[in-house]
C-alpha positions as CSV (number, residue, x, y, z in Angstrom):
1,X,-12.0,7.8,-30.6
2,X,-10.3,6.6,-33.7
3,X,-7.1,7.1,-34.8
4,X,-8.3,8.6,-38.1
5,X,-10.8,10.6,-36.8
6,X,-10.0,14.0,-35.6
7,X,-11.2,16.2,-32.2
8,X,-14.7,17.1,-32.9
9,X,-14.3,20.5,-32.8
10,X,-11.7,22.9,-34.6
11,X,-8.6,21.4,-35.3
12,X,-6.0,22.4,-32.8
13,X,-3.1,24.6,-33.2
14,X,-0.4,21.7,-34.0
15,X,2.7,24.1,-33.9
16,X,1.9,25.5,-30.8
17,X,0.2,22.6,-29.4
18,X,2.2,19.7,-30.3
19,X,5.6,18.0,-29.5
20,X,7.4,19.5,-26.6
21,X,11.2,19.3,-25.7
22,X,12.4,20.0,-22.5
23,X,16.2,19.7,-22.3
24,X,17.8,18.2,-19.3
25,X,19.3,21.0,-18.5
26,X,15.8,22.7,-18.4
27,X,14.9,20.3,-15.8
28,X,13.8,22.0,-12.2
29,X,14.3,21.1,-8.7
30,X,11.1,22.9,-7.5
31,X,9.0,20.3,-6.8
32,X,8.0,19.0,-3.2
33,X,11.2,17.1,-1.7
34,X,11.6,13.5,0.0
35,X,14.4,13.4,2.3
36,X,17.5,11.3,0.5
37,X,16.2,11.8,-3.2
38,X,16.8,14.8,-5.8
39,X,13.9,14.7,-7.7
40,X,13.4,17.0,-10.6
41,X,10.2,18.1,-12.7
42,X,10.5,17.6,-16.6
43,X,6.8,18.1,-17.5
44,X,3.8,19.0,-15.3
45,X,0.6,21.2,-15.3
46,X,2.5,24.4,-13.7
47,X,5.7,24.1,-16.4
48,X,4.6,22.8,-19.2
49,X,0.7,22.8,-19.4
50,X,0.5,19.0,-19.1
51,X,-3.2,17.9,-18.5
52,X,-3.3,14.7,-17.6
53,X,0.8,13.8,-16.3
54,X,3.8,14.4,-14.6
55,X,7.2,13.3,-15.3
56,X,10.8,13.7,-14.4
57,X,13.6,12.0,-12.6
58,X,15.0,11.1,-9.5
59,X,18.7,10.6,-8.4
60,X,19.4,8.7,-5.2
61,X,23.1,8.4,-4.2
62,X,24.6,5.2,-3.2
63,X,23.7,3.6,0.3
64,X,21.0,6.2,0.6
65,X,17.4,5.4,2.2
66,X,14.6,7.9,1.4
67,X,11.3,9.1,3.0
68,X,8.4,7.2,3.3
69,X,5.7,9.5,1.2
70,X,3.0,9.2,-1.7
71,X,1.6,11.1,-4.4
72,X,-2.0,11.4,-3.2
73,X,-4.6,10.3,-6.1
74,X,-2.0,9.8,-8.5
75,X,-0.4,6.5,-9.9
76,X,3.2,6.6,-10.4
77,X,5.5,4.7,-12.6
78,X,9.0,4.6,-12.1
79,X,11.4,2.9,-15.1
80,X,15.3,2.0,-14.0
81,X,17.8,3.8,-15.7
82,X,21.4,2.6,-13.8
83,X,21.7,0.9,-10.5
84,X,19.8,-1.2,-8.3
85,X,16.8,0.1,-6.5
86,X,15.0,-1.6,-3.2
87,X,11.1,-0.8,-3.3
88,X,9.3,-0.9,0.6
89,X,5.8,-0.1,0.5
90,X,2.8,-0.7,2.9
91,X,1.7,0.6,6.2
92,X,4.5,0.2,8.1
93,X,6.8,-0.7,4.8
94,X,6.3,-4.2,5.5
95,X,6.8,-5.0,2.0
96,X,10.0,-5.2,-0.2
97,X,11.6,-5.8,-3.6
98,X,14.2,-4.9,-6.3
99,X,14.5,-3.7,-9.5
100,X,17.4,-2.9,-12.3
101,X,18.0,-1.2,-15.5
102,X,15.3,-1.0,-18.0
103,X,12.9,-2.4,-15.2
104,X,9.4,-0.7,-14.8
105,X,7.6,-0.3,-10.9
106,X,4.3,0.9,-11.0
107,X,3.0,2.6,-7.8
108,X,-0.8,2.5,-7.3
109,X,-2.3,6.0,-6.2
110,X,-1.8,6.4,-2.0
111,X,0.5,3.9,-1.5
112,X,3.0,4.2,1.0
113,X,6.5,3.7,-0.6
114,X,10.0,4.3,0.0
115,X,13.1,4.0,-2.6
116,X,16.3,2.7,-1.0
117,X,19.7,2.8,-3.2
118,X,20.7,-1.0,-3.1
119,X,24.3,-0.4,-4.1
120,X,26.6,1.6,-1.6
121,X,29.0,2.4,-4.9
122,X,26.9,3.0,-7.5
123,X,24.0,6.3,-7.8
124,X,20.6,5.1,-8.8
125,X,18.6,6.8,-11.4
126,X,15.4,6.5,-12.4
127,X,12.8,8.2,-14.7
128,X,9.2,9.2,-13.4
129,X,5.9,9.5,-14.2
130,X,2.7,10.2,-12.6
131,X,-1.2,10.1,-13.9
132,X,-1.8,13.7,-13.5
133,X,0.0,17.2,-14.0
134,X,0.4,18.3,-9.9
135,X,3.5,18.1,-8.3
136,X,1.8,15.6,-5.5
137,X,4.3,14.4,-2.6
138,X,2.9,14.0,1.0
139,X,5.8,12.7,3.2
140,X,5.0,10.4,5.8
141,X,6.4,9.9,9.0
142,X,6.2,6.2,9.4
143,X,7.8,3.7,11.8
144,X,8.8,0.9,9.6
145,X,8.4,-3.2,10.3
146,X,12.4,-4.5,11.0
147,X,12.2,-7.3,8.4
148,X,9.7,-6.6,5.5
149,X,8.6,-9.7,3.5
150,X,10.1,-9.8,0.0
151,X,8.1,-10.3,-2.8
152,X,9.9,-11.8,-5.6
153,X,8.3,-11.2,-9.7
């Protein structure tokens, strides 16, 4: 649809409707966990009536390695806020690569994945985002490959 055209029915109700703030300290903890990662829920279906995403955070402290898991039908995008994150993803995790601040990942819908915190000093944060409003996380119990093949952007 156009930008200058409006929804075709009635108009909605803008000042209920529109721009919503949630604070960070209204972020929430309940939402599925991964081992090694505190992940919390900004804006989803169940909090915020979100129809078509989820988004949050995720804090992984240094040296830590997280669960292998994915978020079902949804695609996932993942932006670097501080720190250095290692990416494995595939079957057995076979594949790897890195990412800084105010780099983007984008994780495709079932993919295996698993965040690692590259720096044993320094916390790794990282804003989230998924293409739709359920709190999606199947963990995986996955035996990985020993040396997984980077792959170098």
């Amino acid at each position: 649809m156009p930008a200058n055209e409006g929804p075709p029915t009635l108009s909605p109700d803008w000042r209920n409707q529109g721009i919503r703030v949630v604070r960070a300290a209204l972020q929430s903890c309940d939402t599925p966990e991964t081992k090694g990662m505190n992940r919390q829920v900004a804006l989803s279906g169940s909090r915020t009536g979100a129809q078509a995403l989820w988004a949050g955070t995720n804090h992984i402290r240094p040296g830590e390695i997280t669960g292998a898991h994915h978020h079902g039908p949804l695609e996932s995008v993942i932006y670097v806020i501080s720190g250095r994150a290692l990416m494995r993803w595939g079957e057995r995790l076979e594949f790897i690569t890195e990412a800084g601040p105010g780099d983007f990942l984008q994780v495709p819908a079932w993919l295996p994945h698993q965040e690692l915190n590259a720096s044993d000093k320094e916390d790794l944060r990282c804003a989230l985002v998924r293409s739709g409003p359920e709190e999606i996380v199947v963990n995986l119990n996955i035996d990985p490959v020993d040396e997984p093949e980077w792959i170098k952007s």
